[in-house]
Backbone bond lengths (Angstrom), bond angles and torsions (degrees), N, CA, C in turn:
res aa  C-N    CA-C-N  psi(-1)  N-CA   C-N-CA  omega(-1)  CA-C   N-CA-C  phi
1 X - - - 1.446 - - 1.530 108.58 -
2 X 1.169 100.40 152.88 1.756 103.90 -165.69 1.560 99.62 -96.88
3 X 1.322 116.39 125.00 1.734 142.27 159.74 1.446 79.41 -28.58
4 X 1.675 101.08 136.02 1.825 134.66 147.48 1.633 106.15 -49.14
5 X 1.070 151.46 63.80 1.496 151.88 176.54 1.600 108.36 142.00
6 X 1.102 108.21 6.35 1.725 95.40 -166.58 1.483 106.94 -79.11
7 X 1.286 123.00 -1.51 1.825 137.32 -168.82 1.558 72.21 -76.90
8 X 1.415 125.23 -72.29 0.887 140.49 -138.56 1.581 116.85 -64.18
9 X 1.038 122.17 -32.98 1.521 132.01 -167.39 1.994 91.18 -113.01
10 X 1.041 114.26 -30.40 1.554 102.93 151.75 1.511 139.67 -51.14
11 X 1.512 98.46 -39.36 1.380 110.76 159.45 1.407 152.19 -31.76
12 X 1.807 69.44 -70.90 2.059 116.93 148.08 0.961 118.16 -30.02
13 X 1.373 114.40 -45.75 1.356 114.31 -143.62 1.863 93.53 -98.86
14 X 1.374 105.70 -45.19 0.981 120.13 176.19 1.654 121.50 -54.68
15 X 1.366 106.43 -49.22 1.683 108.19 161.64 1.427 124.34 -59.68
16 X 1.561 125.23 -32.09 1.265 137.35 174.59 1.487 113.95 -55.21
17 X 1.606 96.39 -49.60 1.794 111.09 176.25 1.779 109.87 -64.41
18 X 0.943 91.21 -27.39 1.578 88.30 -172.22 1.940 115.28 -78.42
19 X 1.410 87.50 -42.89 1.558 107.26 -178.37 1.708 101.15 -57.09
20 X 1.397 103.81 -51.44 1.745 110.67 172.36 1.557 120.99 -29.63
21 X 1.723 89.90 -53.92 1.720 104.10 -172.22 1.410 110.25 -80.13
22 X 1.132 109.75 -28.15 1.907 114.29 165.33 1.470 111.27 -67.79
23 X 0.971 118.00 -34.02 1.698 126.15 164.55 1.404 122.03 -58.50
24 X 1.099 110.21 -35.96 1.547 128.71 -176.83 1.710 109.10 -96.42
25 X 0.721 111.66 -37.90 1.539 125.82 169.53 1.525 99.24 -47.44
26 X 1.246 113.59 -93.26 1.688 129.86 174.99 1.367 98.66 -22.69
27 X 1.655 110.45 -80.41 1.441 106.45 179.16 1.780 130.89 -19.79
28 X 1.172 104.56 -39.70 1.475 127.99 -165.14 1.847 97.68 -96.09
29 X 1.144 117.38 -37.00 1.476 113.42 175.49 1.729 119.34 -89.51
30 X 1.419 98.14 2.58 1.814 98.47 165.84 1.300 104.76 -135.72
31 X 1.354 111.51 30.77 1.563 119.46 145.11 1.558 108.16 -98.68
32 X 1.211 110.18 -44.33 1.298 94.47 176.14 1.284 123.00 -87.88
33 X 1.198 132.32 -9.21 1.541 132.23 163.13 1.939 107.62 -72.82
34 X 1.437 138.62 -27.06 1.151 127.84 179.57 1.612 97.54 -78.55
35 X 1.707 122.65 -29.50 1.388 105.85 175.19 1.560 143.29 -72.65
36 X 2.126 91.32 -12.72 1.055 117.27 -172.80 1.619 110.00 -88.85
37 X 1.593 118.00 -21.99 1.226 159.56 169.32 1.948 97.50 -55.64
38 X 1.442 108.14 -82.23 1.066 123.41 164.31 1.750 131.81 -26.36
39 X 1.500 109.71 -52.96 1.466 140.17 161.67 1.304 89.84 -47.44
40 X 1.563 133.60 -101.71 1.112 145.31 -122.79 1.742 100.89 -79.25
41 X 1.377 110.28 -23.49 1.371 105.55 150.67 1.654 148.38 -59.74
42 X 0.947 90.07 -25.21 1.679 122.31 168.34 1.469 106.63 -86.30
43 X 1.308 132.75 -17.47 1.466 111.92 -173.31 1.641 83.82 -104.26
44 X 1.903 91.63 155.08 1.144 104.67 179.29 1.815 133.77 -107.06
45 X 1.625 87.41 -12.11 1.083 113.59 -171.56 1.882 109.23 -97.42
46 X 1.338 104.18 101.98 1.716 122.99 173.57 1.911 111.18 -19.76
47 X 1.200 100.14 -34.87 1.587 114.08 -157.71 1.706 97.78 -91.74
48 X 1.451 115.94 -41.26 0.917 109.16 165.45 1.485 127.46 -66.34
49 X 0.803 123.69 -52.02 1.850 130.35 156.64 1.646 115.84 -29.24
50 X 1.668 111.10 -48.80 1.516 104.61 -172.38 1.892 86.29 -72.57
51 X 1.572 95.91 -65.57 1.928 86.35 -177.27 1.589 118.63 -39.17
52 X 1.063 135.85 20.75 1.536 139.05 177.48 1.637 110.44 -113.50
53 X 1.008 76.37 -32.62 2.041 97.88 -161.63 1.545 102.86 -84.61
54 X 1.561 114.39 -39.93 1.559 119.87 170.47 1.629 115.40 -83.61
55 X 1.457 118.50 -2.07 1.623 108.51 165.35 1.464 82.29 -101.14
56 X 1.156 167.53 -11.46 1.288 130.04 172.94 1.451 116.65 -90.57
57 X 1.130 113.92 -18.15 1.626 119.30 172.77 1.833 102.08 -63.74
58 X 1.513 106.11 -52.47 1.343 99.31 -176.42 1.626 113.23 -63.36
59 X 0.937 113.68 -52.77 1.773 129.50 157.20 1.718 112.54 -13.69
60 X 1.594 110.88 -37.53 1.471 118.99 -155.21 1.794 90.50 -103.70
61 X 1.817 100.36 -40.95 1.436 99.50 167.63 1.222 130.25 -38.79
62 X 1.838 111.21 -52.92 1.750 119.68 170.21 1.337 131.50 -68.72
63 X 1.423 105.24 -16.81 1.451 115.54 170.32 1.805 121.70 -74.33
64 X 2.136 95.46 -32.75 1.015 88.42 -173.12 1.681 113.23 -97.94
65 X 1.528 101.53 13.76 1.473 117.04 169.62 1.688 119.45 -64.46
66 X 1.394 105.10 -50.13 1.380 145.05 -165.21 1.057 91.94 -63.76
67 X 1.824 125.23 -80.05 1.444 117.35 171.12 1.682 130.77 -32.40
68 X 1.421 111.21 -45.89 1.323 102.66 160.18 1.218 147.43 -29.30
69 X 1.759 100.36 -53.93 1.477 143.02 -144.75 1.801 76.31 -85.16
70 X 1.102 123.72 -44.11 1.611 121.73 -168.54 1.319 107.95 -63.20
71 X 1.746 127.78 -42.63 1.272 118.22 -174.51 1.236 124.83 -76.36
């Protein structure tokens, strides 16, 4: 039989875990944007920079395909 509150601190527990992985997420997406940051500083060539900037737009396109594809 299920504990008087245990929905409740399951929840908890469950929102805590999640908040973690949203924490870690971010973490992990402005590591790779200061390296990508970093990169595009180092190149010297204009053409290379726009060609960088248009695979990640398309990049953001398939990601934001994918999310769709889930609902």
């Amino acid at each position: 039989m299920a504990t008087p509150g245990g929905g409740n601190q399951d929840a908890r527990r469950v929102m805590d875990d999640l908040i973690d992985f949203s924490a870690q997420s971010v973490r992990n997406l402005i590591a790779q944007l200061n390296a990508l940051i970093a990169e595009m500083e180092a190149l010297e060539d204009q053409g290379e920079v726009f060609d960088t900037l248009m695979v990640l737009r398309d990049d953001r396109h398939v990601e934001d395909t994918k999310l769709l594809g889930l609902n």
